[in-house]
C-alpha positions, 0 to 999 in steps of 0.5 A: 646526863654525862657530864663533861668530867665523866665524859673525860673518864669514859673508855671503849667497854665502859657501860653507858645507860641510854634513856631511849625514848622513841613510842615508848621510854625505854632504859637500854643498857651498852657498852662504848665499842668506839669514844672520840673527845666529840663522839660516842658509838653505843652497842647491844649485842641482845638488842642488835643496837648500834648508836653513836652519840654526839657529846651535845646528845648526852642529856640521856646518856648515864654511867649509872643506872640509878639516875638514868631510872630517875631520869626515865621516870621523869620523862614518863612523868611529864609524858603522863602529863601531857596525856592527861591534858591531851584527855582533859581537852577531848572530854571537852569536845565531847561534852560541848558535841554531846550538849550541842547534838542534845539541842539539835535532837530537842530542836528537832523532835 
């Protein structure tokens, strides 16, 4: 995250890491093309990305990409997380349809 003291620092051509997370997580690294005391715009030239970023927005935004790589394995972490549960109450479906479809079968046959 930028901080504000880093914020303050920040000047057109510095490189910013942004920690993208749209389907996937992904770590992009830009170039500030235009700053304001409120409002940073991102660029990409290999990627044709264009962002501008409010300050309040800066939680993904890094000047060093040890902690925006620190910062991206984390958000994978809690991703990875929540797949697990979301698997863990599907299995459980399964199973209670699976157990109920098997009393219905003895039922009937």
């Amino acid at each position: 995250m930028i901080t504000e003291e880093e914020w303050q620092k920040l000047k057109i051509g510095h490189v910013i890491y942004v920690v993208y997370d749209s389907n996937d997580v992904q770590l992009i690294k830009t170039t500030i093309s235009k700053i304001t005391k409120a409002q940073i715009k991102l660029e990409c030239a290999k990627l044709f990305y264009v962002q501008t970023y409010n300050k309040s927005q800066s939680a993904r935004l890094f000047t060093d990409a040890y902690n925006a790589y620190k910062y991206g394995i984390n958000l994978l972490s809690e991703k990875q997380k929540e797949l697990h549960e979301k698997i863990k109450k599907i299995e459980s479906n399964k199973s209670i349809f699976a157990n109920k479809f098997e009393k219905l079968e003895q039922k009937n046959g």
